[in-house]
C-alpha positions as CSV (number, residue, x, y, z in Angstrom):
1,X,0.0,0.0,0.0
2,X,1.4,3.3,-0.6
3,X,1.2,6.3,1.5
4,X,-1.7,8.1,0.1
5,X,-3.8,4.9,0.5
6,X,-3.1,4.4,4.3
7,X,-3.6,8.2,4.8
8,X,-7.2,7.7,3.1
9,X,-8.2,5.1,5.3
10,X,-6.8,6.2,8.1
11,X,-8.9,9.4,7.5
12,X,-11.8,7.7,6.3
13,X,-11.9,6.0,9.9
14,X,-11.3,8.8,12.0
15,X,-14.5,9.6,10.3
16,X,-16.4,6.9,11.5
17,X,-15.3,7.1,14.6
18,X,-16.1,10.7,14.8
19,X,-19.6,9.9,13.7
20,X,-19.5,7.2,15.9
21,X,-18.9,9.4,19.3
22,X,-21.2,11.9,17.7
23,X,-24.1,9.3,18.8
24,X,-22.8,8.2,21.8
25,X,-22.8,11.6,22.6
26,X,-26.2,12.1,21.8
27,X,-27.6,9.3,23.2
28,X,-25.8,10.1,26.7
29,X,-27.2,13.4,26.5
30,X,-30.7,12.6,25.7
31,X,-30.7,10.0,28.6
32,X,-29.1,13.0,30.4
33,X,-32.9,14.9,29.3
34,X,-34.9,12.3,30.7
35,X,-33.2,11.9,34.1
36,X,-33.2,15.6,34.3
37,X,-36.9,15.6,33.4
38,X,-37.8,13.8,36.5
39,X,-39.5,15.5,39.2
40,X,-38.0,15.3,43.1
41,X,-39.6,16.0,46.2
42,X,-36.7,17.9,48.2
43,X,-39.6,21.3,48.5
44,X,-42.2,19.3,50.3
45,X,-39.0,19.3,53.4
46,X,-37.7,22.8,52.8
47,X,-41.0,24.8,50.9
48,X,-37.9,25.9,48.3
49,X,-39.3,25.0,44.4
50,X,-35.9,24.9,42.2
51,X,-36.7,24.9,38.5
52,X,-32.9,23.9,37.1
53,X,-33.1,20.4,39.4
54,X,-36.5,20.1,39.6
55,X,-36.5,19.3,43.3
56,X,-33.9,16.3,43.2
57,X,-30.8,18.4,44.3
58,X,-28.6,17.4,41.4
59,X,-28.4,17.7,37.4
60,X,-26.8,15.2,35.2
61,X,-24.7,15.4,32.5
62,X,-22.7,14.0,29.7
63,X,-18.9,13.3,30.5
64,X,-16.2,12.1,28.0
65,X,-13.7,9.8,29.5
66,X,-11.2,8.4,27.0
67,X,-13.7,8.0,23.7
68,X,-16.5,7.0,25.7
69,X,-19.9,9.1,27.0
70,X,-20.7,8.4,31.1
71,X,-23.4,10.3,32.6
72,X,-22.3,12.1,35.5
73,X,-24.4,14.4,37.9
74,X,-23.1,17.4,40.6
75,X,-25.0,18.9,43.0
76,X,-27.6,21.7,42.4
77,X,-27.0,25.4,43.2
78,X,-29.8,25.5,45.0
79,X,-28.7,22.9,47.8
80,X,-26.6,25.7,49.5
81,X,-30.0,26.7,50.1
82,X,-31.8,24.5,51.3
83,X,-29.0,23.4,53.7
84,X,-29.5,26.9,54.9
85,X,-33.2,26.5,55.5
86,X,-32.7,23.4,57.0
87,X,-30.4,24.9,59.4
88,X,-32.5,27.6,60.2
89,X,-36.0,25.2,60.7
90,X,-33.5,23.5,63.6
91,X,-32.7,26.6,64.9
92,X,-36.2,27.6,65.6
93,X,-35.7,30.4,63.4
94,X,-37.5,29.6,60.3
95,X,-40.2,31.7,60.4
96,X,-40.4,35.0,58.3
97,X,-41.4,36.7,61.4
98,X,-38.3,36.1,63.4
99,X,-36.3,37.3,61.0
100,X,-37.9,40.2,60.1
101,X,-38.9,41.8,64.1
102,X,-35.0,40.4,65.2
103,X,-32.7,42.7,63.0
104,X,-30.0,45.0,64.3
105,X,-31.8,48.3,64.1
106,X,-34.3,47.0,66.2
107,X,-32.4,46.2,68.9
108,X,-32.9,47.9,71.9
109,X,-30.0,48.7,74.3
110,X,-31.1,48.7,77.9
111,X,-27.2,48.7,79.4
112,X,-24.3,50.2,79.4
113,X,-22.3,47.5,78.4
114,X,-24.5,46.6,75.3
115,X,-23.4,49.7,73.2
116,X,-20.1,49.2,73.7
């Protein structure tokens, strides 16, 4: 075989594998869709409704490792939240109420030592 013959077959299956991944790719991203499509119930704990996770805490996504398509998730942004309202229904102070009557400027100093 000469040179220009290897070179066009080599090509010629760089482009099948190309096309190849192309699917894979595809395929691992419309599987990523449907588990991103499902709906989760972290709001009925917290009361928070997130609209990228839809409630499950994470998103998935397509990941290339050597050739080959895996679908991977991270968490949500919206779990930093939700931590936070978790920690605040433990510490009693969950309730718009609170957080709105105890505030800085409405703190009242009664002693000496308290402006200070």
């Amino acid at each position: 075989m000469n040179l220009t013959k290897i070179t066009a077959k080599i090509e010629k299956q760089s482009d099948k594998t190309e096309i190849f991944n192309d699917k894979v790719l595809k395929k691992c991203q419309k599987d990523c869709d449907a588990l991103n499509a499902d709906i989760g119930d972290y709001n009925k704990a917290d009361g928070y409704n997130c609209d990228i996770c839809k409630n499950k805490g994470f998103v998935f996504f397509p990941k290339s490792y050597s050739d080959k398509y895996n679908i991977c998730s991270r968490e949500c942004k919206c779990m930093n939240k939700r931590r936070m309202l978790r920690h605040l229904k433990k510490s009693g102070l969950d309730s718009n109420k609170i957080l709105e009557e105890l505030t800085f400027k409405k703190f009242i100093v009664k002693n000496l030592w308290q402006k200070i």
